[in-house]
N, C-alpha and C positions, 0 to 999 in steps of 0.2 A: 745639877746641870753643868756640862763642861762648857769652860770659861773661854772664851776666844783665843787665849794664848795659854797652853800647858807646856810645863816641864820648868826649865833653871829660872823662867823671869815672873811665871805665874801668871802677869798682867801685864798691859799692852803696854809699851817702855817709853817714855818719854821722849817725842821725838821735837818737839817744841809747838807755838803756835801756828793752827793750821794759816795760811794765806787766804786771801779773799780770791786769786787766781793762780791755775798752775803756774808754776815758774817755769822760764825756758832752759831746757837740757843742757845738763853740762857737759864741754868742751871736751871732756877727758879723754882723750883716745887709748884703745884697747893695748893694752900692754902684752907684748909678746915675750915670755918664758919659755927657757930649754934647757933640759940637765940629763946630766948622765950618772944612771946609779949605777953603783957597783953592786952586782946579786952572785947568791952562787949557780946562777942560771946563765952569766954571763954579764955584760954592760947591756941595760935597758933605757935606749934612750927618751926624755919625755919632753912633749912640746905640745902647748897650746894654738889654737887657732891655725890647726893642721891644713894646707890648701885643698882644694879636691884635685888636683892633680899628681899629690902625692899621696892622697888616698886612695886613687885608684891602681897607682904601682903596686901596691900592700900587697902581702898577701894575708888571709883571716887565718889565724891559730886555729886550727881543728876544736881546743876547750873554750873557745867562744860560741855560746850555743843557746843563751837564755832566753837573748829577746830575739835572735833568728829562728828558734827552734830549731837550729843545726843544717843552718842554710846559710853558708857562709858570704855567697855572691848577696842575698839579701841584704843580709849584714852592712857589707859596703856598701852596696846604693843607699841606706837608709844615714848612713856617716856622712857620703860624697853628697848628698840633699842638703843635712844641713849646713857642711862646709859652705856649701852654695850660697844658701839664702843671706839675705841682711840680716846681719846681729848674729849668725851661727856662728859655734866655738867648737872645734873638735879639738881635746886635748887627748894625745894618742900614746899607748906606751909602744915603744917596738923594740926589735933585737934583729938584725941584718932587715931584711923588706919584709919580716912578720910583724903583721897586726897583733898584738899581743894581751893591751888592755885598750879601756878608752872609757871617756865621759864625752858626753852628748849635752850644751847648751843652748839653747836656741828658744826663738820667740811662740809663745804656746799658739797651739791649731786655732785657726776660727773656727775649727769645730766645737771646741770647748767652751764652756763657759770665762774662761782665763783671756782667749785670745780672740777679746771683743775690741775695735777698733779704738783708736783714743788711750791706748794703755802702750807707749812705746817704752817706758821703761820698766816693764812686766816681764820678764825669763825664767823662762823653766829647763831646772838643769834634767832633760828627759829619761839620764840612760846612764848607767855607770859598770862597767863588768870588768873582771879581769878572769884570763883565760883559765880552764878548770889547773891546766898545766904550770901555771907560773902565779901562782897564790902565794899566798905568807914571805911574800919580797916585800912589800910594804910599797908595793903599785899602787894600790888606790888612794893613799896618804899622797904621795907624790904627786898624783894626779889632781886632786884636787889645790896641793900649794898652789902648783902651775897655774890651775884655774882661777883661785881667789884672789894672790897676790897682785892683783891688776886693781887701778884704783878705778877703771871703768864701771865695777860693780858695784862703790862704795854709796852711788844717788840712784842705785835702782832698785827692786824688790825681786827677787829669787823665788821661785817656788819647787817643790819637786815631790811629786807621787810616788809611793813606794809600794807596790801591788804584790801579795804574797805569792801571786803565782807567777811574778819574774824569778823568786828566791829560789836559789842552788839548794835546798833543802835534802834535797839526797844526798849530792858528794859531801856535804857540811853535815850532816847529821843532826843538824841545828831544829830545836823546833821553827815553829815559826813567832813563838814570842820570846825567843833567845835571837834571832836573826834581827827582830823590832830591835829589841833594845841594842844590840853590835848596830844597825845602821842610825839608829837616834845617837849616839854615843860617837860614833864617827862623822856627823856630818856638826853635831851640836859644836867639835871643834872649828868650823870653819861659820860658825851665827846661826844657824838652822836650828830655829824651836818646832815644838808642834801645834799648830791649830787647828781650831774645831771648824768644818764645813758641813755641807749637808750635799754634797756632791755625789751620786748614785754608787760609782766605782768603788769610791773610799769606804762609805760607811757599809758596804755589802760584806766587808769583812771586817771584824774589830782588830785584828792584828794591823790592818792595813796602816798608812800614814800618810800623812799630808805635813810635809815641814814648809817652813820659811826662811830667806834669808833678808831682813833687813839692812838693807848699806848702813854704814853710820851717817850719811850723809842724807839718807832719803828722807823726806821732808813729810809734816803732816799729814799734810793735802794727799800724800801718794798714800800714803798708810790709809787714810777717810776711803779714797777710792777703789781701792782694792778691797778692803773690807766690804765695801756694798757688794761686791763677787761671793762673798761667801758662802752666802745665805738669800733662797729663791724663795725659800716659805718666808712670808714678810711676818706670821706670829713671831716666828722665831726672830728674825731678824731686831725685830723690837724689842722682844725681853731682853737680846744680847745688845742691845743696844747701837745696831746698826741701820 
C-alpha cells in the first residue's frame, strides 16, 4: 500500500503537537523578487507576483503552447485571472514585452476537492512552462527561487498536479516516466515530496503526480486538515490513518 508521504522522507515529518484550535495566520507579507539572468538568448528578466497590468502588456512567445494548446490570447487571460484574485502569484520570465516563461500560484478552484472553504492557507502552484524556444537557460530554476524565497510560504501548505498530458513529451523526447522523475527532482529541490490521494485525475494515470510542499512553519493542525482532503473512500482513509 503506498504510504501518505513517498519519496526523500518516506513518512509524514514531524511537525510538532497538533493545537486544540487553528491558530491565527501569520502576519508575513508576501515578498517580492526580481532578477536578471544572463542567457545566450539574451537578459531574461524574472519577477514574482507579476501585476495584471503588466501582464496584459506581454506579449505570449509563440513556444508557449502546453496548457493554451497554442492559444496564446488564452494563455494571458488565464495569468491576468490569477494575478487578479487574492493570494495569486504570477512569477514571469520575460525578455523586451515577451512572455517567455512563467509559474502560476494561486488558491485551488472550489471546484476541487482542494479548494473547500476554511483552507486559506491551502495553494496550489497550477502551471509552470517555459517556452519550447528558450529551454535549457535554467528559467524554470529561476522561477521557482523567485517563488519560494518569500517566507509567506514558510506557515502554508503547497500543492501541485502534474498531468502527463500538459508534458512537452514530443519536443523533449522524454518518456513520460523520465519527465516524472526531471519534475519530482526539480521541484523536491524547493520541499515538494510526493503523496498518495485517491483524486480521479491523478490516479487515471500512474505517471501522473500529486506533490506537496510543506512550509517549515506550518503547524500540525494544518497538516491533520489537509490530510482529511486526500482521501473520499473513508476505508482507505482509515487504514491510512486519516
Amino acid at each position: 500500500m503506498k504510504p501518505p508521504l513517498v519519496g526523500e522522507f518516506g513518512k509524514v515529518p514531524s511537525l510538532g503537537e497538533a493545537p486544540t484550535e487553528e491558530e491565527p495566520e501569520s502576519p508575513v507579507p508576501p515578498k517580492k523578487n526580481s532578477s536578471d539572468i544572463e542567457t545566450p538568448r539574451g537578459t531574461v528578466h524574472i519577477e514574482n507576483y507579476c501585476p495584471a497590468e503588466m501582464l496584459k502588456g506581454l506579449t505570449v512567445d509563440e513556444g508557449i503552447c502546453m496548457f493554451s494548446r497554442h492559444n496564446p490570447d488564452r494563455q494571458k487571460r488565464a495569468l491576468v485571472n490569477v494575478a487578479e484574485q487574492e493570494g495569486g502569484n504570477v512569477i514571469a520570465g520575460t525578455s523586451g514585452g515577451l512572455l517567455i516563461s512563467y509559474v502560476g500560484i494561486h488558491r485551488p478552484s472550489e471546484k476541487e476537492r482542494w479548494g473547500k472553504p476554511g483552507y486559506p492557507w491551502l495553494f496550489e502552484l497550477g502551471a509552470i512552462e517555459v517556452s519550447r524556444n528558450y529551454r535549457e537557460l535554467g528559467l524554470a530554476v529561476s522561477m521557482l527561487d523567485a517563488a519560494f524565497n518569500d517566507p509567506f510560504y514558510e506557515d502554508k501548505i503547497v500543492l501541485t498536479t502534474a498531468f502527463t498530458w500538459h508534458w512537452d513529451l514530443e519536443v523533449t523526447g522524454m518518456t513520460k516516466m523520465q519527465y516524472r522523475e526531471l519534475f519530482i527532482n526539480l521541484a523536491a529541490k524547493y520541499g515538494f515530496i510526493e503523496m498518495a490521494t485517491d483524486e480521479p485525475n491523478i490516479t487515471m494515470d500512474s505517471a501522473n503526480l500529486f506533490l506537496v510542499r510543506l512550509g517549515k512553519n506550518a503547524s500540525f493542525s494544518k497538516y491533520q486538515r489537509f490530510a482529511s482532503l486526500l482521501f473520499t473512500n473513508e476505508w482507505e482513509a482509515m487504514l491510512r490513518g486519516f
